[in-house]
Backbone as CSV, one residue per row, in Angstrom:
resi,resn,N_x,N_y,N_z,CA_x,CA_y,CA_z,C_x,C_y,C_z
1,UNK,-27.591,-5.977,49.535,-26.683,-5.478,48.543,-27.420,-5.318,47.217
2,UNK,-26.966,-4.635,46.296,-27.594,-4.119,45.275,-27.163,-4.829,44.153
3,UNK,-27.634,-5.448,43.076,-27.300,-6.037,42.255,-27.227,-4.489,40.739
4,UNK,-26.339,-4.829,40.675,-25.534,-3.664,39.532,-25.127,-4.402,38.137
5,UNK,-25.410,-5.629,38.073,-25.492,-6.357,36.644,-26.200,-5.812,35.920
6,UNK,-27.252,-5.320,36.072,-27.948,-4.502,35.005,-27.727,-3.615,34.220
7,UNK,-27.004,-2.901,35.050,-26.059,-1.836,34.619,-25.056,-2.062,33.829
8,UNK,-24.387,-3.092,33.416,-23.771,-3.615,32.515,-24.084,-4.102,31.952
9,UNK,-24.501,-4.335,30.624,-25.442,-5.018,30.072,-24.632,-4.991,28.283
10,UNK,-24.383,-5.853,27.902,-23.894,-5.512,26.265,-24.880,-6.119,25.294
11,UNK,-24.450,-5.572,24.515,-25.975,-5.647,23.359,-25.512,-7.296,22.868
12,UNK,-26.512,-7.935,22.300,-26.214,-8.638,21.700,-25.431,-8.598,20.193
13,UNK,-24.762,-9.584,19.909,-24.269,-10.000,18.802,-25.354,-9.709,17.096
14,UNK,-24.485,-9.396,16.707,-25.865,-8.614,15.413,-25.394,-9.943,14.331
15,UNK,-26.447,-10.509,13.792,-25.599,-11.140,12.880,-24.923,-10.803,11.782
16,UNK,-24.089,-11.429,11.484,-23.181,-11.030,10.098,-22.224,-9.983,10.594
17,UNK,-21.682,-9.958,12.206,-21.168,-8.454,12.407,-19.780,-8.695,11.871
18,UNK,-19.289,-9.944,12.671,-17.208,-9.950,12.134,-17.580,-9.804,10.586
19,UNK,-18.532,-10.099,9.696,-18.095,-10.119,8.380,-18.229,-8.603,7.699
20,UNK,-19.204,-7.703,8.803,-19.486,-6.454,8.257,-17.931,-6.058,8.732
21,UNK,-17.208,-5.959,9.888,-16.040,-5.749,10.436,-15.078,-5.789,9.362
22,UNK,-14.895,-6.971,8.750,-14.318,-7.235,8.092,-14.527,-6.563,6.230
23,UNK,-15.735,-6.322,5.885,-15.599,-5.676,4.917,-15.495,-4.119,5.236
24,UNK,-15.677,-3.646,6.258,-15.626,-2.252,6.587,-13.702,-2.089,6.219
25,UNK,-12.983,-2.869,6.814,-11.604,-2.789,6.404,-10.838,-2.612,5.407
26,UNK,-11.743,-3.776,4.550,-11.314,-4.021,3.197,-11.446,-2.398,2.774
27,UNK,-13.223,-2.519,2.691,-13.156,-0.709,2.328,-12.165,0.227,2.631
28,UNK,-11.710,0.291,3.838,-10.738,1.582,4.230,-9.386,1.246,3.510
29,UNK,-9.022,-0.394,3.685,-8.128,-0.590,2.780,-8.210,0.437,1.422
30,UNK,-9.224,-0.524,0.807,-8.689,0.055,-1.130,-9.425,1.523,-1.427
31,UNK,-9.911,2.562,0.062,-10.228,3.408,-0.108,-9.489,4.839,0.397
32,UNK,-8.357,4.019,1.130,-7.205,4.811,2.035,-5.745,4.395,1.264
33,UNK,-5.532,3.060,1.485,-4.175,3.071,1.421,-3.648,2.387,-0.104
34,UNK,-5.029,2.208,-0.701,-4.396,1.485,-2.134,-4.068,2.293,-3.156
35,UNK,-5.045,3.337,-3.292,-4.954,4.404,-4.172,-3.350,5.023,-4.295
36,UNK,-2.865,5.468,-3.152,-1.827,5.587,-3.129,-0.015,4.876,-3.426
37,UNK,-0.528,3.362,-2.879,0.090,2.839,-2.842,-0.078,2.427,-4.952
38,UNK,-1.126,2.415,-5.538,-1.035,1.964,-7.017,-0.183,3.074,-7.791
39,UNK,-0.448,4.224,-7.005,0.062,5.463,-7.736,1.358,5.554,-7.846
40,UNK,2.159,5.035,-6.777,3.520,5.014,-6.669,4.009,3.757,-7.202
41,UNK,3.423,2.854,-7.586,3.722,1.552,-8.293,3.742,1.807,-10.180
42,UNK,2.756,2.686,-10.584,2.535,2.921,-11.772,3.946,4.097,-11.837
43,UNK,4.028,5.083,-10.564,5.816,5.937,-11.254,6.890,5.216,-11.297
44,UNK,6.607,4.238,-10.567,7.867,3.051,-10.408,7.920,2.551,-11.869
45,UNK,6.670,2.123,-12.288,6.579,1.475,-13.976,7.066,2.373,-14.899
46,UNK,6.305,3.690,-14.591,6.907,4.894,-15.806,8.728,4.894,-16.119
47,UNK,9.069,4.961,-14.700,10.505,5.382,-14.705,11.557,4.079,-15.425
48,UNK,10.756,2.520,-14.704,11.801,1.780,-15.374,11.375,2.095,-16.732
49,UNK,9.878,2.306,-17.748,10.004,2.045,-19.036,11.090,3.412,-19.651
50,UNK,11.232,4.219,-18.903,11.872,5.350,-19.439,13.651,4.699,-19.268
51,UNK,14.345,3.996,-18.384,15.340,3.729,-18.068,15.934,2.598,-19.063
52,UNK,14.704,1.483,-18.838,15.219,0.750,-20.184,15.425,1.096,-21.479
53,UNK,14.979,1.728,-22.250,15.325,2.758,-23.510,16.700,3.010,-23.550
54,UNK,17.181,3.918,-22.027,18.771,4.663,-22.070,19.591,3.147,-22.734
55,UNK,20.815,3.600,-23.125,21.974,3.057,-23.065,23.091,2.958,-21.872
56,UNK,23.205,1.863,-22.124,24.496,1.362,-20.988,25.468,2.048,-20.693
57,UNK,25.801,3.569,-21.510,26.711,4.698,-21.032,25.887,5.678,-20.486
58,UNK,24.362,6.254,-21.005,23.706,6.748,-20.370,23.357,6.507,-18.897
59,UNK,22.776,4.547,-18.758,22.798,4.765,-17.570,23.920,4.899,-16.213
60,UNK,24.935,4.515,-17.313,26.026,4.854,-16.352,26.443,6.052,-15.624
61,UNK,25.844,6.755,-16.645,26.066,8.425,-16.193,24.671,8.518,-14.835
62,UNK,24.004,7.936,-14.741,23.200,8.214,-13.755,23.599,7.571,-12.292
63,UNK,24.264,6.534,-12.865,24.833,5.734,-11.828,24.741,4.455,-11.129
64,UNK,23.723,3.883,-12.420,23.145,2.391,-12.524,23.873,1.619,-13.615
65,UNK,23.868,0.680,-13.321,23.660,-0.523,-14.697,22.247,-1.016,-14.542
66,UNK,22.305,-2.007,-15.932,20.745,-2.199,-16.295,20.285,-3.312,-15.316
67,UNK,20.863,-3.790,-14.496,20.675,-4.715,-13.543,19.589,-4.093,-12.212
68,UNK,20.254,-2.677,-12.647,19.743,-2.178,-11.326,18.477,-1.040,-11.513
69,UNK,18.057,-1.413,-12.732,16.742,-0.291,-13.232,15.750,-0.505,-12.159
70,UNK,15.298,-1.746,-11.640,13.982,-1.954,-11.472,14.468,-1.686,-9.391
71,UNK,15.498,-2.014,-8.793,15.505,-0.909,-7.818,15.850,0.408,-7.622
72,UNK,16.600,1.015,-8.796,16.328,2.419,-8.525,14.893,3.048,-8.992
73,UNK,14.389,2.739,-9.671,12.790,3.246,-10.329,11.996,3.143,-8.645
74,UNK,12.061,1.681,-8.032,11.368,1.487,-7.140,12.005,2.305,-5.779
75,UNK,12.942,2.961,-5.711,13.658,3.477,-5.015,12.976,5.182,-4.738
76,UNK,12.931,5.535,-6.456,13.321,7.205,-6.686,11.431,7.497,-6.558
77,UNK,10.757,6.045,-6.749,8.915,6.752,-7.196,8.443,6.528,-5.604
78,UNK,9.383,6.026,-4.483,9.200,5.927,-2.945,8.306,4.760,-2.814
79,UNK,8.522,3.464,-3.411,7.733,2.292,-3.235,9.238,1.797,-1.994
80,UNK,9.910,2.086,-1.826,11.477,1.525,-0.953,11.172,2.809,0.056
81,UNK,11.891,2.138,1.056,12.500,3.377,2.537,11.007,4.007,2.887
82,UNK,10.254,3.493,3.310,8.579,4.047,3.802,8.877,3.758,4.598
């Protein structure tokens, strides 16, 4: 019979690999999904500083009270319902 172990053969272990693994992620992290995700955090900021200003009949006319600035901002800049 033929021995076919050879044929399978995996490389060895490189050192430092889980930690390269692991910074390769990080990278795709804050190079994929953070950018985006800061961008919609900073319209979230714009909108409440613009909301707090209104008045309590203004925001009524929108359809908030001031209780509720900081989830509709986070609502309307799409940091909610993803």
């Amino acid at each position: 019979m033929t021995d076919h172990s050879i044929l399978n053969q995996t490389l060895p272990k490189l050192p430092f690999e889980e930690e390269a693994h692991l910074i390769t992620r990080v990278l795709k992290f804050f190079g994929a999904f953070s950018p985006r995700a800061i961008g919609t955090a900073i319209n979230a900021q714009y909108i409440t500083e613009n909301l707090v200003d209104l008045s309590d009949a203004q925001l009524a006319e929108i359809g908030i009270d001031r209780t509720g600035i900081a989830a509709y901002a986070a609502k309307t800049a799409g940091l909610l319902d993803r």
